[in-house]
C-alpha positions in Angstrom: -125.4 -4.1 -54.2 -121.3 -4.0 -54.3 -120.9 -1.0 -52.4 -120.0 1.5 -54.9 -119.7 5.1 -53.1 -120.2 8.5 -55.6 -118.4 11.5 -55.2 -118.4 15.0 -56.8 -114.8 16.2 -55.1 -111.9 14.7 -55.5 -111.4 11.8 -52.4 -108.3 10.1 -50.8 -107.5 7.3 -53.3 -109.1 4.0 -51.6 -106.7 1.3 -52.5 -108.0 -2.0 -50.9 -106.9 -2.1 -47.4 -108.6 -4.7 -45.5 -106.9 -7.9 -45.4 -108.5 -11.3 -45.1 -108.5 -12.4 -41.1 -106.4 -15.4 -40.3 -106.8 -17.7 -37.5 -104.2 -18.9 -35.2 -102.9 -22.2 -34.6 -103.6 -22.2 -30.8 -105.3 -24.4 -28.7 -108.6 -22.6 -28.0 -110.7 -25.5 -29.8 -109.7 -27.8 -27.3 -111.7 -28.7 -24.1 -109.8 -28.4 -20.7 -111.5 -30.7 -18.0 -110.2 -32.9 -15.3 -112.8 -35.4 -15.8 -115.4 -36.9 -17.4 -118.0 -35.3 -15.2 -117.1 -32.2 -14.9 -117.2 -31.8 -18.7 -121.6 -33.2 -18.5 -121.8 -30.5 -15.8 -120.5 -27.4 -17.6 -122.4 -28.7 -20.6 -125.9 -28.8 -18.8 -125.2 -25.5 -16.7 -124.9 -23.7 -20.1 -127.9 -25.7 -21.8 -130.5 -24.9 -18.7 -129.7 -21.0 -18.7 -132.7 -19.2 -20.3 -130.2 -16.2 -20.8 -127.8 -18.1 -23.2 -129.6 -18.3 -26.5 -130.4 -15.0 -26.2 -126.2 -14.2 -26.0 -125.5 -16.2 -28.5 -127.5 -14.9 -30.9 -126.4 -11.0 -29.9 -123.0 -11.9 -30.5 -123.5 -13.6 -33.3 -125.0 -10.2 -34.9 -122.5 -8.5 -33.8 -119.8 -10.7 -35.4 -122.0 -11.2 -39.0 -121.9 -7.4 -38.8 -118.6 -6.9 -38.5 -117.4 -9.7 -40.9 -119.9 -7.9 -43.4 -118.0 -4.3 -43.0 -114.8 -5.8 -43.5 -115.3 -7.7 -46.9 -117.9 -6.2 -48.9 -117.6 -3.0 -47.3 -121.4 -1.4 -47.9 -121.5 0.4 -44.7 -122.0 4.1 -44.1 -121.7 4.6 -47.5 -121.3 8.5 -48.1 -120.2 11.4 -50.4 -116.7 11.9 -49.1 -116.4 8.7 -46.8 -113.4 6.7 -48.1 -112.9 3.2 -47.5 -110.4 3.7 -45.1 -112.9 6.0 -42.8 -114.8 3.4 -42.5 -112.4 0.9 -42.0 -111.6 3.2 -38.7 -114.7 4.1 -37.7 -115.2 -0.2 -37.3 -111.9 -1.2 -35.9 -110.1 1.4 -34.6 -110.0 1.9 -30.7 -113.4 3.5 -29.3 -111.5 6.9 -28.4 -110.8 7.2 -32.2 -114.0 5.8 -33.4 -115.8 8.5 -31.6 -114.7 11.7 -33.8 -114.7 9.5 -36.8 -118.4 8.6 -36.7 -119.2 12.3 -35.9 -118.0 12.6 -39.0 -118.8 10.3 -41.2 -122.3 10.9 -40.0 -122.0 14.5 -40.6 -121.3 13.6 -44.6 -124.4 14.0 -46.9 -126.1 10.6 -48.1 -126.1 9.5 -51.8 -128.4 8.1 -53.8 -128.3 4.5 -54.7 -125.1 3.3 -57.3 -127.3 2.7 -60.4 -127.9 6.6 -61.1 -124.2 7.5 -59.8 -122.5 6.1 -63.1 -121.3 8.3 -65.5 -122.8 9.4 -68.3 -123.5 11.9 -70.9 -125.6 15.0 -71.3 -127.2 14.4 -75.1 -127.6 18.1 -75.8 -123.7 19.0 -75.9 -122.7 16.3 -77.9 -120.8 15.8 -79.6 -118.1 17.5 -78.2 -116.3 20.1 -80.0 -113.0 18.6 -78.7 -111.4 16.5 -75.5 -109.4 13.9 -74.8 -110.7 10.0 -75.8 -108.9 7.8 -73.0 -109.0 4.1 -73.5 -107.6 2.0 -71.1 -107.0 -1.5 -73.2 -107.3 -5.1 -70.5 -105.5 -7.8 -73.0 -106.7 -10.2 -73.9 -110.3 -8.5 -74.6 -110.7 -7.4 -77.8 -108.3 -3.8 -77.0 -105.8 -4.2 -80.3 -108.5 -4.2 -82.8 -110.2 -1.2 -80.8 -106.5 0.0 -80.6 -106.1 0.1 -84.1 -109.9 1.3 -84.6 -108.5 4.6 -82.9 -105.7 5.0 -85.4 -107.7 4.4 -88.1 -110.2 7.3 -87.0 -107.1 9.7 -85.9 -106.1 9.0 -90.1 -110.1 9.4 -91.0 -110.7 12.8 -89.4 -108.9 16.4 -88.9 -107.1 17.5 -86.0 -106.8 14.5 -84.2 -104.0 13.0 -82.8 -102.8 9.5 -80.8 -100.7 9.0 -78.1 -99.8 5.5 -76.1 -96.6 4.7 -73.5 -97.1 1.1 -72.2 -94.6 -1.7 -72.1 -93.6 -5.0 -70.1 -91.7 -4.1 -67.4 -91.6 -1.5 -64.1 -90.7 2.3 -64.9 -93.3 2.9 -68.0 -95.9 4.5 -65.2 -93.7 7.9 -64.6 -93.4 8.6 -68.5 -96.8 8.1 -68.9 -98.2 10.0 -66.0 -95.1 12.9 -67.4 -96.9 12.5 -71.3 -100.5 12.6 -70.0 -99.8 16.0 -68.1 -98.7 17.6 -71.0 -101.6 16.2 -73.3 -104.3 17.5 -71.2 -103.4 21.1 -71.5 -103.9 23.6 -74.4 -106.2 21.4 -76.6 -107.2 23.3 -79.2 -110.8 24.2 -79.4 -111.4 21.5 -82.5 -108.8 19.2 -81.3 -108.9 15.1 -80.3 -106.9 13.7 -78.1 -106.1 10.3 -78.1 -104.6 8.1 -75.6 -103.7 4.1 -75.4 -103.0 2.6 -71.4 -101.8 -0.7 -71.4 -99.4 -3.0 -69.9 -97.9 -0.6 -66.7 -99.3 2.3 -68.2 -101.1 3.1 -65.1 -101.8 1.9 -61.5 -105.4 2.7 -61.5 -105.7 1.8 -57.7 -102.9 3.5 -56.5 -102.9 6.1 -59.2 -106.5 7.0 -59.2 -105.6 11.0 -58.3 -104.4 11.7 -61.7 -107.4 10.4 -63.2 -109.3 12.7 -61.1 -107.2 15.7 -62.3 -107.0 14.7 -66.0 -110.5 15.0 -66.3 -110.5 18.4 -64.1 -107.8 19.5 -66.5 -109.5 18.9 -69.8 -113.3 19.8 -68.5 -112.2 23.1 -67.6 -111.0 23.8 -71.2 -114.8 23.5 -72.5 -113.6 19.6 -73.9 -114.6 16.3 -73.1 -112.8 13.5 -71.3 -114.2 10.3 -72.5 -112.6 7.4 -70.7 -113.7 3.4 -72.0 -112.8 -0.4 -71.3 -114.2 -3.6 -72.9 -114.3 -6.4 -70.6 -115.6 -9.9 -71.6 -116.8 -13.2 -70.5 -114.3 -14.2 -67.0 -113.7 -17.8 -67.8 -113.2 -17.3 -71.5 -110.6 -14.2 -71.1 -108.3 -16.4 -68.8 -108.6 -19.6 -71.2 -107.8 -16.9 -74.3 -105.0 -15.7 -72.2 -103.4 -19.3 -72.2 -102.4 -18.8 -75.6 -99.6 -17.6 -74.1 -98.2 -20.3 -72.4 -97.5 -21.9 -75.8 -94.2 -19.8 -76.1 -91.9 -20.7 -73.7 -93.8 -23.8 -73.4 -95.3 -23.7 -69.8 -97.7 -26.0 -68.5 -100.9 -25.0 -67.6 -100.6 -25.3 -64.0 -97.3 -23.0 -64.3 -99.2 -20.5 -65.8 -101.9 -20.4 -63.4 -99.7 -20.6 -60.7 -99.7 -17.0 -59.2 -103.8 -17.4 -58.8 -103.5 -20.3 -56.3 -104.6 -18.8 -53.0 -101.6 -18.8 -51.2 -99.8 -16.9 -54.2 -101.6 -13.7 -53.8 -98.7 -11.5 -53.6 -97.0 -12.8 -57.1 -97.0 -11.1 -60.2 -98.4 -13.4 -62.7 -97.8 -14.2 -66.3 -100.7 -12.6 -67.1 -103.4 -10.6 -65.1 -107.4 -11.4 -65.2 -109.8 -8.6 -66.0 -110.4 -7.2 -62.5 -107.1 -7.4 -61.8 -105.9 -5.2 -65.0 -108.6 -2.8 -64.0 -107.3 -2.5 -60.2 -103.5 -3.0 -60.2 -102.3 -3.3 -63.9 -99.3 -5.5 -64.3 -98.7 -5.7 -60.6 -99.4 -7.7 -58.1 -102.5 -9.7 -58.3 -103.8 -9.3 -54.5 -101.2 -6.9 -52.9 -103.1 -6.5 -49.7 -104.7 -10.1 -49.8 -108.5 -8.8 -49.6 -111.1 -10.6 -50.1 -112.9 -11.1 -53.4 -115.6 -9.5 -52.5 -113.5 -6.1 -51.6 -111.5 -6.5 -54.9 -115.1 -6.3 -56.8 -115.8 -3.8 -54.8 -112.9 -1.8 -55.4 -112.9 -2.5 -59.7 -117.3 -1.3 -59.6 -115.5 2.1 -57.8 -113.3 2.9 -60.2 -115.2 2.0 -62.6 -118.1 4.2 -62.0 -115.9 6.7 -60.7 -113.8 7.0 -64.0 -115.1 5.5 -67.0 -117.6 6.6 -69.0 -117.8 3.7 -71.7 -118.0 0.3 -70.4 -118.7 -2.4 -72.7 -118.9 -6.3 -72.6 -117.5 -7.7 -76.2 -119.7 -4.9 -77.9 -117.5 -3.4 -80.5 -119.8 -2.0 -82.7 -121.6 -0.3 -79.7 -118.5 1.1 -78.8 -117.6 2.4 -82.1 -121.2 3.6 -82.3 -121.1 5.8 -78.9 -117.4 6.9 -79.9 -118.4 8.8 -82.9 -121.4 10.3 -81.0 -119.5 11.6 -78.4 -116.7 13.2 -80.9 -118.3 13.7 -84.1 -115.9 11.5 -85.9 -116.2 10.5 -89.2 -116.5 6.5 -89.3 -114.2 3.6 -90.8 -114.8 0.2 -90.3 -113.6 -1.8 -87.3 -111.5 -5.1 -88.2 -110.5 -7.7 -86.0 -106.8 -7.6 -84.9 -104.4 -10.0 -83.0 -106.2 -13.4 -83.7 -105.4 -16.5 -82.4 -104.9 -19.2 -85.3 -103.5 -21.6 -83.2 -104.8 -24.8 -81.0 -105.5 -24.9 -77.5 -106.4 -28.7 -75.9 -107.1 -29.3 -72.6 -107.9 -31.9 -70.1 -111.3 -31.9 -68.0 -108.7 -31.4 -64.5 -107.3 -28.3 -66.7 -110.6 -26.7 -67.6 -112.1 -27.3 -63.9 -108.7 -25.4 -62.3 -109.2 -22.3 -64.7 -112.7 -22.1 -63.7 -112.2 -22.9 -59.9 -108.9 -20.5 -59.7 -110.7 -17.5 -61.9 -113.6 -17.6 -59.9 -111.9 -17.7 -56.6 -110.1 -14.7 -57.6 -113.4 -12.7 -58.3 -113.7 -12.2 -62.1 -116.7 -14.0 -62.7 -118.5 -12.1 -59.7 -117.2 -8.9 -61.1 -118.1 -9.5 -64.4 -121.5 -10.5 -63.0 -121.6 -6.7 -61.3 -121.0 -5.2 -64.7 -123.7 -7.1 -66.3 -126.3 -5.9 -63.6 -124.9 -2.5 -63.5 -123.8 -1.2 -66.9 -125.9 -3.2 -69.4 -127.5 -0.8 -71.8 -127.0 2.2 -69.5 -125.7 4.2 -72.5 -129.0 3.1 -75.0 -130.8 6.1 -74.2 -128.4 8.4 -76.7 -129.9 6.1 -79.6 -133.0 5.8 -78.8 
């Protein structure tokens, strides 16, 4: 139901591109008559012609159906058709649109979303070695999984950890510079592992390398086991508050860069399904729709990652040491909040209204549909 398209090759990266439709300040809701009467005869004329109903409702199809391409962007979903392809094949002139719906057409049809996640084959695990890639949203639970991963590169032979993240612009070309050295020449007992965070990566800009990371490491005989945790929408932006305490912003500063008309500011902080789609950047680049940025977060997701948990840590430890054969330590919680956070009703109904607008609580919604329990097969 949110669009997600599969594919076995590597596709053009399909950042979202479809920007939310303004309308114009003109004058085309006014009426134009010279008189009173004149306006009750053009009224009745249209009201007595059997024909006009019958218009209306065709264009109105046709305009539902074209508003529907544009945001949630189900249509003509295929193995190699990338968003922009379609985004052609709807709006581009009809001398274009012609060879591009040849083509699309031409592309083979895939099955519905729910069996194009990723997942494992029981019988090789647990891998004899790979790369374990975790890509840690703040604010979710990531520096206790963080240091989980430390702990078990400590607890067991032969495996390493590597992480390049920071808070500011430039991190992204040392890391991509690091990861293409640590996906080649893995030994055939080694472990890999790698920590994204803050402008680690660009996922939706960056998604090739993922693609080719994975190529890299599968063709060695290792896995590439890449995992998230996400959490509850309205509760990860009120735990991100905590940092508004130092330097002392208000609430409404803090929240500032999700007010609609802000969608091109880099925020304090990012949500969840911003993290996953843009990192540190920009919260709405393109100004899409909500709908196309959940869309867009349930792609990558499926695409890339192969864990995806909501605030289940022992789970994830659980399916971790299945996949790698690790030896098991304890997980213990890190980077808690001692503090106190007060707000006022008007506070708690803006984080709600402003998180919701920006299309966390609908994608978290899509993960819980999509990805709950679709890993509970390897313990059963």
């Amino acid at each position: 139901a949110y669009g997600i398209r599969h594919s076995k090759t590597t596709p053009t990266p399909t950042p979202c591109l479809l920007r939310n439709g303004r309308r114009g300040k003109g004058n085309h809701n006014k009426q134009f008559h010279a008189g009173k009467d004149m306006t009750k005869q053009s009224t009745m004329s249209r009201r007595s012609s059997p024909y006009y109903p019958i218009v209306a409702w065709i264009l109105f199809t046709l305009s539902s159906y074209r508003i529907f391409i544009a945001t949630v962007g189900l249509s003509k979903s295929s193995k190699n058709a990338s968003s922009l392809d379609i985004y052609k094949a709807e709006f581009f002139p009809k001398s274009e649109r012609a060879s591009l719906n040849a083509e699309i057409e031409s592309y083979a049809k895939v099955a519905p979303a729910l069996s194009n996640l990723r997942t494992f084959d029981e019988s090789k695990l647990p891998f004899q070695c790979g790369i374990v890639f975790f890509y840690h949203i703040a604010c979710t639970g990531g520096s206790s999984m963080n240091r989980w991963l430390g702990k078990e590169k400590d607890n067991n032979e032969d495996v390493t950890y590597w992480t390049e993240w920071g808070r500011h612009d430039g991190v992204e070309p040392r890391f991509i510079q690091g990861m293409e050295k640590r996906v080649k020449d893995i030994g055939p007992q080694e472990w890999r592992i790698v920590h994204a965070h803050g402008f680690s990566l660009f996922p939706n800009t960056s998604e090739p390398y993922l693609y080719q990371w994975r190529e890299d490491v599968e063709k060695q005989g290792c896995g590439f086991v890449m995992t998230t945790m996400l959490r509850d929408a309205i509760g990860h932006t009120i735990s991100q508050t905590k940092g508004m305490i130092n330097p002392n912003y208000t609430l409404d500063e803090f929240v500032n860069h999700l007010e609609p008309e802000n969608y091109n500011q880099r925020g304090i902080f990012n949500t969840q399904i911003d993290y996953l789609v843009y990192n540190r950047g920009p919260r709405n680049e393109y100004n899409v729709t909500k709908e196309e940025k959940v869309r867009r977060a349930m792609e990558l997701l499926q695409r890339h990652f192969d864990i995806v948990l909501l605030s289940d840590y022992k789970r994830f430890t659980e399916i971790i040491l299945k996949v790698t054969g690790w030896k098991g330590v304890e997980m213990r919680h890190a980077n808690v909040f001692n503090g106190e956070l007060n707000y006022t009703e008007r506070e708690l109904s803006k984080v709600k209204t402003l998180t919701e607008a920006n299309g966390d609580v609908l994608f978290i919604d899509a993960v819980k549909h999509i990805y709950y329990g679709h890993l509970d097969y390897l313990f059963a």
